[in-house]
N, C-alpha and C positions, 0 to 999 in steps of 0.2 A: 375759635373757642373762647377768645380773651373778649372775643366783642360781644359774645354771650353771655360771658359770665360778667360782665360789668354795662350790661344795658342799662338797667336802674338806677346807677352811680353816675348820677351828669358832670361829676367832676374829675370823674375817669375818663384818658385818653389813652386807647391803643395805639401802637407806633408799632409798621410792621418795616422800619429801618433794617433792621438783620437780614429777612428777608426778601433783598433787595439785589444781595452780594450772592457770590457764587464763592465756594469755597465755605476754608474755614472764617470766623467771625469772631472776634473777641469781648467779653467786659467793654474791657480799656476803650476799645472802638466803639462802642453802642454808649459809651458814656460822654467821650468825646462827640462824639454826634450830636448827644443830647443838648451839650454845653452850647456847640457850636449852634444850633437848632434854637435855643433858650437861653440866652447868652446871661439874660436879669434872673433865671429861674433860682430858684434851692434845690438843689435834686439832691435825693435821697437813693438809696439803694437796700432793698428789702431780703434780707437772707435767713436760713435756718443758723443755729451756731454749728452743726457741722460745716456748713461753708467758709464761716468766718473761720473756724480752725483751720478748714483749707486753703484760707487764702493766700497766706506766702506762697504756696505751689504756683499760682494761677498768673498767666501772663501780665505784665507790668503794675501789678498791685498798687505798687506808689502811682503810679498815674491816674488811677481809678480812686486812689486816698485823694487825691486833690482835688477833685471835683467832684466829689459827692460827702453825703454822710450818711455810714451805714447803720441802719436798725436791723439789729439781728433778733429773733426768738430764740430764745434756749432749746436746746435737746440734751437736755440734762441739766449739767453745771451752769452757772451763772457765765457769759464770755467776759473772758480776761479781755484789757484795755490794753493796746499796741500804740505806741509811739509814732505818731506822726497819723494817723487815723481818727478821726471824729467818729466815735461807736456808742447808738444809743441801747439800752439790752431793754427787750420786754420786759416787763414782770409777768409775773404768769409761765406756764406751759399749757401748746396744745399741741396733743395730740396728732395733728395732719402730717401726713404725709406723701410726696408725691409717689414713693415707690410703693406702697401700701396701696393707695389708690388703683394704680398699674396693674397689682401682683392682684386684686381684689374683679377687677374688669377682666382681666387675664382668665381668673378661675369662674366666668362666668355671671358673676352679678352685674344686673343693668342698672343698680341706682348704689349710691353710696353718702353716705351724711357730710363726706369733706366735699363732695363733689355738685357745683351746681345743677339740678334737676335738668336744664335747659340745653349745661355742656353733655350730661348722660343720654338725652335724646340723640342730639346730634353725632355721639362718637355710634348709638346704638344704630344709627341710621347710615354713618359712614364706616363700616368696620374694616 
């Protein structure tokens, strides 16, 4: 679905790295990978601000602060800055959501405006 939804974007790369391993998978490891993989790259890490609020919960956090910098979108408030993280915040809010998305294909609709035309065929084709 990522490689649908980003055909047109030549400077988009899918990495299906996660999907490689059995079990569970983490951040930390998919970031590390990346590092390891892109040793000269910047990588960034793209999240809603509910995630960045979740973040202390989420396996090695600081490890995942080290090697990346995250750009969070608000889901609401503006995200508070954390010590020892490089956090850039959108301005703006949108709207998207992925459980919305879900709970909207769920009840039935085959097309949705967050959702690429091209990813909608393909789930409507693989249900």
């Amino acid at each position: 679905m990522l490689k649908l939804a980003t055909a047109d974007l030549p400077w988009a790369v899918v990495d299906d790295h996660e999907l490689q391993h059995d079990g569970p998978w983490f951040t930390w490891q998919t970031v590390e990978a990346m590092h390891a993989a892109y040793p000269a790259a910047h990588l960034f890490l793209i999240m809603g601000g509910d995630q960045w609020r979740a973040l202390p919960t989420w396996a090695k956090p600081e490890r995942i602060a080290g090697l990346v910098e995250f750009i969070v979108f608000p889901r609401g408030e503006k995200p508070e800055a954390r010590s020892g993280f490089s956090m850039h915040a959108i301005e703006g809010m949108h709207p998207a959501s992925a459980t919305a998305i879900r709970k909207a294909l769920a009840d039935g609709e085959t097309m949705h405006p967050w959702l690429d035309p091209k990813v909608a065929r393909w789930l409507a084709d693989h249900p």
